[in-house]
N, C-alpha and C positions, 0 to 999 in steps of 0.2 A: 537556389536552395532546394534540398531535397522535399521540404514542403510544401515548397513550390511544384513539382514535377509531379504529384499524387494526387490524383484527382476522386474524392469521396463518392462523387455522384456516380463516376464508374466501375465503384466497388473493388478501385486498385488497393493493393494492399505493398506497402515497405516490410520487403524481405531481405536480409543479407545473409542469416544461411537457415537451412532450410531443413527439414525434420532428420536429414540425412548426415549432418553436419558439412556437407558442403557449400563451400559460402562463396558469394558473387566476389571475384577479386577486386572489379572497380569502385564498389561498395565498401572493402574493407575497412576499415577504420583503423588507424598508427596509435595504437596501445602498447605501450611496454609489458613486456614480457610479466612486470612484476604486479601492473594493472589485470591484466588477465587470468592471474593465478587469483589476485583479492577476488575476481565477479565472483570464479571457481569455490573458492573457499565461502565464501558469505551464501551462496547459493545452496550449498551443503548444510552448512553450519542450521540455516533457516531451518532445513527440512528436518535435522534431526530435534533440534527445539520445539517444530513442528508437532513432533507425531512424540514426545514425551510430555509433551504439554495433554496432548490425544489420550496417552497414556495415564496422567495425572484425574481428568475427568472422568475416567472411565473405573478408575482404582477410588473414585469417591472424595478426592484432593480439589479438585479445580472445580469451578462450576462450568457453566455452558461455554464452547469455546469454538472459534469458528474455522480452520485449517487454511492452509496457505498452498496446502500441495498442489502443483502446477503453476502457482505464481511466483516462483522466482526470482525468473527472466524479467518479469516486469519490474518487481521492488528495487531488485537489486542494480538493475543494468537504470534503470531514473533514479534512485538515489545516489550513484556513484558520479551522476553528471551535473547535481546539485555542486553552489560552490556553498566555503564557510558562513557567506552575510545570510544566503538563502534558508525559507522558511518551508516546513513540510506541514502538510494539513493531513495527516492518513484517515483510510479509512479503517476497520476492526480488523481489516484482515494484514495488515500491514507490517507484522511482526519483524518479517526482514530489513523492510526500510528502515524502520523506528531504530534497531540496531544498528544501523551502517550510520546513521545521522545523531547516535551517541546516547539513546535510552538504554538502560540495563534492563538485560535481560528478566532480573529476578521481579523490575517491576511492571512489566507488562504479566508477570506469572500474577503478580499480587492483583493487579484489576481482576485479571480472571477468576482470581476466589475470593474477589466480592471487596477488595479492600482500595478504600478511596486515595488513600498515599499512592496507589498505583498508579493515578495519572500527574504527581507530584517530581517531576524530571528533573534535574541536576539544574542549577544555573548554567544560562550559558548553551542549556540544547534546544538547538530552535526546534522544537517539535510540538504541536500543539496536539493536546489530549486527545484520547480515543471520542469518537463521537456519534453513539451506537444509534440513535434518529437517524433515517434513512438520508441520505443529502444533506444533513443541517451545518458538513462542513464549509459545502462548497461557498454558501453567501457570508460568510463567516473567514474564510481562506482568500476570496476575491476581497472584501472589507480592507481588509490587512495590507493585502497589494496595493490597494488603491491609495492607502495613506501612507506607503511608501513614495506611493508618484509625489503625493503631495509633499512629504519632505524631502524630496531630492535625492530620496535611497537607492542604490546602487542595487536591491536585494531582488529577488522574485520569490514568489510562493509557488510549492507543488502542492495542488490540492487534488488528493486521492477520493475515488469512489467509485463503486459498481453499476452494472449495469442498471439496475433497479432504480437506483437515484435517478437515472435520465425522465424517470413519471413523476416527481418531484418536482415545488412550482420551487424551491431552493435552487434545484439545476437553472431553470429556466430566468428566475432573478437574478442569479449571479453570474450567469453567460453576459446575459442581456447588459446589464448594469458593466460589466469589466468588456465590451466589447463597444459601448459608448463613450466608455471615459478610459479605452485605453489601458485596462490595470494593466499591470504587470506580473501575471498569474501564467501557467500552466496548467490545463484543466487536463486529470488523467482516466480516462471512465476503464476500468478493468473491466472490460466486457466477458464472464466468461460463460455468458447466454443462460445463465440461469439467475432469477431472484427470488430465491429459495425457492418454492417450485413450480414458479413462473416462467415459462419462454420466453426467449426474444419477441419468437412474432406479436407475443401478446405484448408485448410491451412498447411496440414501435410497429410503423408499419415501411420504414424506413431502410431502405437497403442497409444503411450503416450508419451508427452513431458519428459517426465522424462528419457526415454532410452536414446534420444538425448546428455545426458552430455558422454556418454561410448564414443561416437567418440572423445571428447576430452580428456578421462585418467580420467576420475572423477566418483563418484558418484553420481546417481539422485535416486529421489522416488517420488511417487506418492503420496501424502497423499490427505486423505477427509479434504475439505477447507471448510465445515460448523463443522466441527468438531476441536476447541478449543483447549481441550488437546490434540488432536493428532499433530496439529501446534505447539504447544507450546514445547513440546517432541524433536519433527523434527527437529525443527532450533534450540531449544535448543543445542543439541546434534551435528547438523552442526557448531553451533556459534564454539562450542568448538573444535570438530575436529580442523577447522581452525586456531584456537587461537594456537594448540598446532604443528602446523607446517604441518599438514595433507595434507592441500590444499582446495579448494574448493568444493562444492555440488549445487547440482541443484533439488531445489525441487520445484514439482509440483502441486501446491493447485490449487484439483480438485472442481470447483464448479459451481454456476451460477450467472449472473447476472437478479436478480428480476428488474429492472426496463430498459429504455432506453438506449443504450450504454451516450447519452447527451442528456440535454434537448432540442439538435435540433435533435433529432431521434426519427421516431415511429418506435417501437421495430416489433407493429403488422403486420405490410407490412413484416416481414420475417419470424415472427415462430409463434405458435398456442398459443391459450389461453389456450389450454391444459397441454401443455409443463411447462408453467406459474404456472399454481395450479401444478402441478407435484413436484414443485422444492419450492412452499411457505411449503408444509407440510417437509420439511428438514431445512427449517428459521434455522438458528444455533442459535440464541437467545433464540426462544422457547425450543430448544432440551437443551440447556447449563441451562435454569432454572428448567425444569423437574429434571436436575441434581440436584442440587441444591437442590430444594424442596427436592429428596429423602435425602440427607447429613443433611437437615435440618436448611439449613443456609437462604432459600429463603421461604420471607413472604410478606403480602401485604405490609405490614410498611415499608420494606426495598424498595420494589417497587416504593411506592410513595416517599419516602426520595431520590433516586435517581433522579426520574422523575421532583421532583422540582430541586434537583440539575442541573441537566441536561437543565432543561427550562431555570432557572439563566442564568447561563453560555453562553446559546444561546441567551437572550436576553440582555446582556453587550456586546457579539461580537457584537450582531447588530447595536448594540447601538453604539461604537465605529468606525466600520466599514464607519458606514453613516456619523459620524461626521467627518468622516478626512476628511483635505482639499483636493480637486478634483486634480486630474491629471493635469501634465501640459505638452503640446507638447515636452517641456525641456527634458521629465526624458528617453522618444527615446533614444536621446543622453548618458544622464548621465549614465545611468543603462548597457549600452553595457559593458564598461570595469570598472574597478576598477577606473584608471585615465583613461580620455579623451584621444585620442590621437589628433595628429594634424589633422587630415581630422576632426575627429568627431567634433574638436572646432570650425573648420571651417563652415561646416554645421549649427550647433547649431546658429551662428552668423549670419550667411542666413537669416535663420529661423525667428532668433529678428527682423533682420532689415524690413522684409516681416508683421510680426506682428504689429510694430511700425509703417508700413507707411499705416495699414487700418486704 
């Protein structure tokens, strides 16, 4: 197994192709042509919903939101390797995946401007709500797994989160706990060395998140997190372990983040513009369609055939998004638990009569 062959503690990293778009042929992975156009497309599609959403914020529409540019390769190349019983735990930034795993667009826009039907997903989408607490998916994600073991479910959980969470005792109880009893999880740390404007070194003293699963009984790896098929591979290949009674993995999609940790963040008060152009000439986009181009699948027509897809699409969320009706003080209440409990109705009634008597 290839995670078998990668050793954390010597700070190996799984590559299959590399900022150049040249890719190891023994590595390669047998995608159909018509798999490889989906990463392409979903990849795109992200960034322009990406940076219109950016644009929504900034035009005084959206509230604080937090960008995806440079993450891709991770969402997109680990959600594509989810199968249908499988369950996703994201974390905030995870707008691609959440789409590839059947959230509408228009209601990840609606969390972002403040509305709680925004974490209210179709029947039927295994994705569980955005879960803006630092870590609090992950023992919550691992949970899930585990009582999958217990009824005999065929499923696994991806549970997403950043770098940051790793200082979290969430990370640390839910490693621990799904590394003892076995869950059935996939832990994914988006490593992209910043937690908002925190280092890595400060956060770890640790060559690499990835060795960290060893203290609890498991496997971790490092993989290149602008690189596509190497994600795709990785958690491929973890989904499965897991499925097939293995236990869990902890991989580490090394990469960065190209814009703001949110857009109430300037990135520039903590690291150089240098750092910046450093990490845009590794964009996993451009390196995934150099691919591309060589295989001969990637052309301008397909380019713009997405690109108008892509704009559609973002401009029906928007469209949507704006038209729903406005938040009301009520949904506080409603939205805490499935039913109300008695405080909560009690409250909620406060609240009317306090409304009713301006």
């Amino acid at each position: 197994m290839i995670i078998d062959n990668y050793d954390p503690l010597k700070n190996e990293m799984f590559q299959i192709l590399d900022e150049k778009g040249n890719v190891r042929p023994e590595l390669e992975p047998e995608l159909e042509e018509k798999d490889l156009v989906r990463f392409y497309q979903y990849m795109l599609i992200s960034r322009i919903a990406d940076e219109k959403a950016f644009a929504l914020q900034r035009e005084g529409r959206m509230g604080t939101y937090p960008q995806l540019k440079g993450h891709e390769a991770i969402q997109i190349g680990s959600a594509m390797a989810l199968k249908e019983e499988d369950w996703m735990f994201p974390v905030y930034r995870d707008l691609g995946a959440m789409m590839i795993r059947g959230v509408p667009l228009y209601l990840i826009y609606l969390y972002w401007m403040g509305f709680e039907v925004g974490s209210c997903f179709p029947e039927g989408v295994k994705v569980f709500p955005f879960t803006v607490p630092v870590g609090s998916q992950i023992s919550i994600g691992m949970g899930h797994a585990w009582a999958a073991k217990l009824k005999g479910e065929k499923r696994v959980n991806l549970v997403s989160f950043g770098d940051g969470a790793t200082s979290e005792g969430d990370f640390h109880d839910g490693l621990n706990f799904a590394g003892v009893f076995k869950a059935p999880a996939v832990f994914l740390c988006n490593n992209n060395q910043w937690a908002i404007s925190v280092p890595l070194d400060r956060q770890t003293s640790s060559p690499t998140i990835a060795q960290k699963a060893l203290a609890y009984g498991f496997k971790g790896i490092r993989v290149d997190g602008n690189d596509i098929l190497a994600m795709h591979v990785a958690t491929k290949e973890a989904l499965g372990k897991a499925r097939d009674g293995g236990g869990p993995t902890l991989i580490e999609a090394y990469t960065y983040r190209m814009s703001d940790h949110t857009t109430a963040d300037d990135a520039s008060r903590y690291r150089t513009e240098e750092e910046v152009k450093e990490w845009e000439a590794k964009d996993p986009i451009h390196r995934f369609k150099i691919y591309l181009q060589s295989k001969n699948i990637w052309n301008e027509e397909l380019e713009a055939e997405i690109r108008k897809e892509g704009t559609e699409i973002v401009a029906d969320a928007v469209k949507r998004s704006e038209e729903a009706a406005p938040p009301t003080p009520e949904e506080i209440f409603k939205f805490t638990y499935k039913e109300m409990t008695p405080q909560l109705e009690e409250q909620l009634e406060e609240l009317q009569r306090a409304i009713d008597s301006r």
